[in-house]
DRENLOGU-881415 format. One record per residue (C-alpha): residue in three letters; x, y, z. Coordinates in steps of 0.5 Angstrom, whole numbers, plus 2048, in hexadecimal, padded with zeros to 3 digits. Layout:
<pts>
ALAXYZ ...
</pts>
This chain:
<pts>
UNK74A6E38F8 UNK74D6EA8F6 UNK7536EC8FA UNK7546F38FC UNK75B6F68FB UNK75E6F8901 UNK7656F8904 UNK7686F890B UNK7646F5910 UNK75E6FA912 UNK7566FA90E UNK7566FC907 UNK7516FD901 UNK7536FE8FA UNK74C7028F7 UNK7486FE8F0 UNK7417008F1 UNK73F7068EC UNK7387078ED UNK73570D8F0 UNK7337108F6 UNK72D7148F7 UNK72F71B8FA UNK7367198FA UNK73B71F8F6 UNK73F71E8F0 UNK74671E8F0 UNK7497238F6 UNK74E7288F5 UNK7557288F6 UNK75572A8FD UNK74F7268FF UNK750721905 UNK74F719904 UNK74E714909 UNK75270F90B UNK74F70D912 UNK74A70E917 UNK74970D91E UNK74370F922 UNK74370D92A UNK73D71192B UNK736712927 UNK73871A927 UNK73F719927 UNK744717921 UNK74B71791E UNK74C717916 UNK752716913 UNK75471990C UNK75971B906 UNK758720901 UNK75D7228FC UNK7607288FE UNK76672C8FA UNK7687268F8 UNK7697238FE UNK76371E900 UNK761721907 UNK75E71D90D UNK759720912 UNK75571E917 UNK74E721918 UNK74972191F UNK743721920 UNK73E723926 UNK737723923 UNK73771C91F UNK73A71E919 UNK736726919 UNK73D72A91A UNK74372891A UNK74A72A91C UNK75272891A UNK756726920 UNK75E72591F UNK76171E91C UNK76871A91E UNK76D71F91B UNK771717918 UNK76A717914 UNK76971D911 UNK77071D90F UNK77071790D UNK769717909 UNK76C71D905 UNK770719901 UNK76A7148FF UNK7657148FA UNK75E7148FC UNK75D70D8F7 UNK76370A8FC UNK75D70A902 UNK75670B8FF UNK75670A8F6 UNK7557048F2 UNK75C7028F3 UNK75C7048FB UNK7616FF8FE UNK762703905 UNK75E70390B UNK75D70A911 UNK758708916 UNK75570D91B UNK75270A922 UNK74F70E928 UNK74D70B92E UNK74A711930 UNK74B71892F UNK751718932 UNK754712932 UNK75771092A UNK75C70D925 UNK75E70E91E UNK76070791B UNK763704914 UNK769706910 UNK76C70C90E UNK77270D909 UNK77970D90C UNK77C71490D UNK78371190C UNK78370C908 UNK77E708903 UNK778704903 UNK77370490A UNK773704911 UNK76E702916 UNK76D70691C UNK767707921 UNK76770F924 UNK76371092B UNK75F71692D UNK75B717933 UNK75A71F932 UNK75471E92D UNK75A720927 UNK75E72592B UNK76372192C UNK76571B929 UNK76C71592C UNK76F70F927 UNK76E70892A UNK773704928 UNK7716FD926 UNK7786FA926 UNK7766F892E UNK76F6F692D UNK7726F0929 UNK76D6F4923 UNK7726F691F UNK76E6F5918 UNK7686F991B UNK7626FA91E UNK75C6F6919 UNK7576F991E UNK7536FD924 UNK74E6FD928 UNK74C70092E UNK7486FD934 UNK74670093B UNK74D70393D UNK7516FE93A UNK7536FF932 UNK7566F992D UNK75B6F8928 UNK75C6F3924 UNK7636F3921 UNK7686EF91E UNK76F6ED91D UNK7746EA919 UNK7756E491D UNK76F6E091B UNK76B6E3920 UNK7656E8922 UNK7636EA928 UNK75D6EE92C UNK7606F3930 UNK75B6F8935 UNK75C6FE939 UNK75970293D UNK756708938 UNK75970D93B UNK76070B93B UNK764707936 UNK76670193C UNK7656FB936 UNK7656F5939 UNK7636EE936 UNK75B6EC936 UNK75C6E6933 UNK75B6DE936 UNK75B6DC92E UNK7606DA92A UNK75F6E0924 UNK7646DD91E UNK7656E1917 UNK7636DD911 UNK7686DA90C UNK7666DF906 UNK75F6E0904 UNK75B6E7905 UNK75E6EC90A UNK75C6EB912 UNK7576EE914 UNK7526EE91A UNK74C6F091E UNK7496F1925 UNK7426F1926 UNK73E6F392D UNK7396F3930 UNK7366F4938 UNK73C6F193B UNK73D6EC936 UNK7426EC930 UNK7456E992A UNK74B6E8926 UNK74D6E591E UNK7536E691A UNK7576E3915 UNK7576E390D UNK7546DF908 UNK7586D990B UNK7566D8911 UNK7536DC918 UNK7536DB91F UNK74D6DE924 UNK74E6E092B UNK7496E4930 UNK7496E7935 UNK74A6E593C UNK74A6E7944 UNK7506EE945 UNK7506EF93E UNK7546E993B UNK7536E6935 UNK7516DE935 UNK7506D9930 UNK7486D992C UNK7476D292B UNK7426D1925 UNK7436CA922 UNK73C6CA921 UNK73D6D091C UNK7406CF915 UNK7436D5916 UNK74A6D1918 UNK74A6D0910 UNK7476D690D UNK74B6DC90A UNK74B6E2910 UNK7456E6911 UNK7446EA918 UNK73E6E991C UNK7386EE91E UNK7366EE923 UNK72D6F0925 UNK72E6EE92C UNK7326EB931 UNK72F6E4930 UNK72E6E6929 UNK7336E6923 UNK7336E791B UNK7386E4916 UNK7396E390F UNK73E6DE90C UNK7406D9906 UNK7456D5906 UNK74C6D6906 UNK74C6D1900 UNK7536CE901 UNK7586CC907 UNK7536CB90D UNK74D6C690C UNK7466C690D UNK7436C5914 UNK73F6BF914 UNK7386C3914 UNK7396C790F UNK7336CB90B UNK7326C8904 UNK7376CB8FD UNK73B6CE903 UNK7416C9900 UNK73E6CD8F9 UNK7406D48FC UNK7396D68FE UNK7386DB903 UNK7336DB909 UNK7306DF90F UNK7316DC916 UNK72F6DE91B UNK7306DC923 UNK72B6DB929 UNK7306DB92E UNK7356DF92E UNK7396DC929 UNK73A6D592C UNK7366D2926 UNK7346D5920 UNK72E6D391A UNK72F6D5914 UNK7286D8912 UNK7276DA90A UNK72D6D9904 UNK72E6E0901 UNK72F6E18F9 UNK7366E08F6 UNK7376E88F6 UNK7386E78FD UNK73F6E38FC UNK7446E5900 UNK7496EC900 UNK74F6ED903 UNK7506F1907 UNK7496F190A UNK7466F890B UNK7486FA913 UNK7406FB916 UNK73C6F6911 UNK7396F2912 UNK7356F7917 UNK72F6F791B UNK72D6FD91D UNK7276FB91F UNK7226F6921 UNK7206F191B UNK7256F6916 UNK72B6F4914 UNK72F6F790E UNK7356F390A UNK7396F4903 UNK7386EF8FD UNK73A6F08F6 UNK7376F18F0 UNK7386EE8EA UNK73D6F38E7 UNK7416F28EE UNK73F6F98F0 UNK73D6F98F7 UNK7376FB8FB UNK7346FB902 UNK72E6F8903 UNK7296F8909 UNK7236F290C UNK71E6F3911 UNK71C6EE911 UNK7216E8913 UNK7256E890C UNK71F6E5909 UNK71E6EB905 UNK7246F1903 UNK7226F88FF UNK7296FC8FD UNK72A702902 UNK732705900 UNK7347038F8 UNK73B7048FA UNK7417008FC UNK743702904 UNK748704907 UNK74570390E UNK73F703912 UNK73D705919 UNK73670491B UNK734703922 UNK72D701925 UNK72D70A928 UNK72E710924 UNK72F71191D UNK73470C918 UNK73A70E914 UNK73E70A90E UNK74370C909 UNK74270A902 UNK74670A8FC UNK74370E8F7 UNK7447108EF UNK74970B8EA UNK74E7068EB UNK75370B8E8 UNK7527118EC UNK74E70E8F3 UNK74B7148F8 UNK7497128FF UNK742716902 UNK74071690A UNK73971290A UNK734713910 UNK72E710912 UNK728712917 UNK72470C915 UNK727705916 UNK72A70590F UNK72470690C UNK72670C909 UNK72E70F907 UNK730716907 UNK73671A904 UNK73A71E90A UNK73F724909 UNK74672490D UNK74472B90F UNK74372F915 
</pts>
């Protein structure tokens, strides 16, 4: 298992991969934005966020699009971010050694959050925070945590209909799925499952997953994970899946073909949490397996063992595995050397061909329109950040500049 450096509570990823990208540019110049985070609530229209080295100061900037990636523009960020990002080192949130984490999550073109940690102004060390806009950037409002009981930060976002989801923790042992209506900021709890904070181990994270009227929820660490779906007026409930040896396998998100239809890939935690009685064969050897459910996640069969170079990664990529379209699927894996790729199947997970030869950052690709990710780029030393788009599925990958 190889473990990503992060702190605080939010996704991150330290860059390892050093193999190229074709099309993709050398070294940016100073000046030149990197991305942290995207957020694309439709096909055409998006969000990305991103640091550049500026007169010394590390600058954050936030860029629209409104034709799928073709134009983009610059919109406002949370004052409390900008300057206290100023006082941070692009390596504090995205090089080799980045152990901070900023997130942007946009429910549509209006309705949006920026999330994660910043410097202190006033005195040392981090701050979580969540800022809110629903002028599409032009302005932009604090949401305190202390009173959502999430002091630790938000871990995750997503939107669904007209409601929006947080997963947050707090520093008393808990955690918490909390919604709102996308146009305000009225948090409220969503959750009828006891959502805990496991006793050390990766950092927290989470994944929602829709699809129809239907969704899903996993979080946890390497430790241990809890799974809950969606039921009637919004609410989060228990996902019982004892048929699953998921209970006892190490954190991986679902993907979702259809609303009967979901895609995992997971392994073994390894310690703490036993195997379920009918498990895959090696599963207590760390073996990895592709599992698949017919039935909207009441029970899953584990359909094709993966190689050891799809071992577990902590932090999981925000968007893989994905299924951008019927009979494709696209996850990571490793290669020897520990660099990270992305590969894709068309045909169950019974055959991959490698599409991006890059560690990601995160990746949106929705069954409409183009597809975007964020891939770390250049030597673990001096990691750059490049926008990827994709027209076909995954199939193909091409560089984006942040420009107008």
């Amino acid at each position: 298992m190889r473990v990503r450096s992060t702190i605080l509570i939010a996704v991150g990823v330290v860059a390892t991969a050093t193999l190229g990208l074709p099309g993709a540019a050398r070294a940016a110049p100073a000046g030149t934005p990197r991305p942290l985070s995207l957020s694309f609530p439709s096909p055409r229209v998006g969000y990305v966020l991103s640091l550049a080295d500026c007169a010394g100061d590390t600058c954050v900037s936030l860029a629209r699009t409104r034709d799928a990636g073709a134009r983009w523009a610059r919109v406002p960020v949370p004052g409390p971010v900008a300057r206290g990002v100023a006082q941070a080192a692009w390596g504090t949130y995205g090089g080799a050694n980045g152990y901070a984490t900023l997130s942007v999550h946009f429910a549509d073109a209006r309705d949006g959050w920026i999330y994660g940690a910043v410097p202190a102004l006033t005195t040392t060390g981090f701050v979580n925070g969540l800022w809110a806009t629903h002028s599409g950037g032009a302005s932009w409002i604090p949401v305190p945590l202390g009173p959502l009981r999430i002091d630790l930060g938000v871990v995750t976002m997503a939107t669904h209909g007209a409601w929006t989801y947080l997963y947050g923790a707090s520093s008393s042992s808990q955690a918490s799925i909390l919604a709102t209506a996308s146009s305000q900021d009225r948090w409220s709890s969503r959750s009828r499952v006891r959502l805990w904070m496991p006793a050390g181990g990766t950092q927290l994270q989470g994944a929602f997953t829709f699809a129809g009227r239907r969704g899903w929820f996993t979080g946890g660490n390497d430790r241990g994970m809890w799974f809950a779906r969606l039921g009637a007026h919004g609410f989060w409930v228990p996902w019982p899946v004892a048929s699953l040896a998921l209970r006892s396998a190490s954190l991986r998100p679902v993907a979702a073909v259809s609303p009967d239809s979901l895609v995992v890939v997971a392994a073994s935690a390894g310690f703490d949490y036993p195997p379920t009685s009918a498990v895959p064969p090696g599963w207590n050897d760390g073996s990895t397996w592709l599992f698949t459910s017919p039935d909207g996640g009441r029970t899953f069969v584990a359909r094709h063992e993966l190689s050891a170079s799809y071992r577990q990664v902590f932090p999981v990529v925000p968007g893989l595995p994905a299924t951008p379209a019927a009979g494709v699927l696209l996850v990571e894996r490793e290669t020897a050397g520990g660099a990270s790729q992305v590969v894709r199947s068309i045909n169950g997970g019974a055959t991959w061909r490698i599409v991006v030869r890059h560690e990601l950052r995160q990746v949106e690709l929705g069954p409409r329109g183009p597809g975007f990710a964020i891939a770390l780029i250049g030597p673990p030393t001096s990691v750059a950040a490049v926008l990827l788009r994709t027209v076909d599925a995954g199939a193909h990958w091409t560089p984006v500049a942040l420009g107008g």
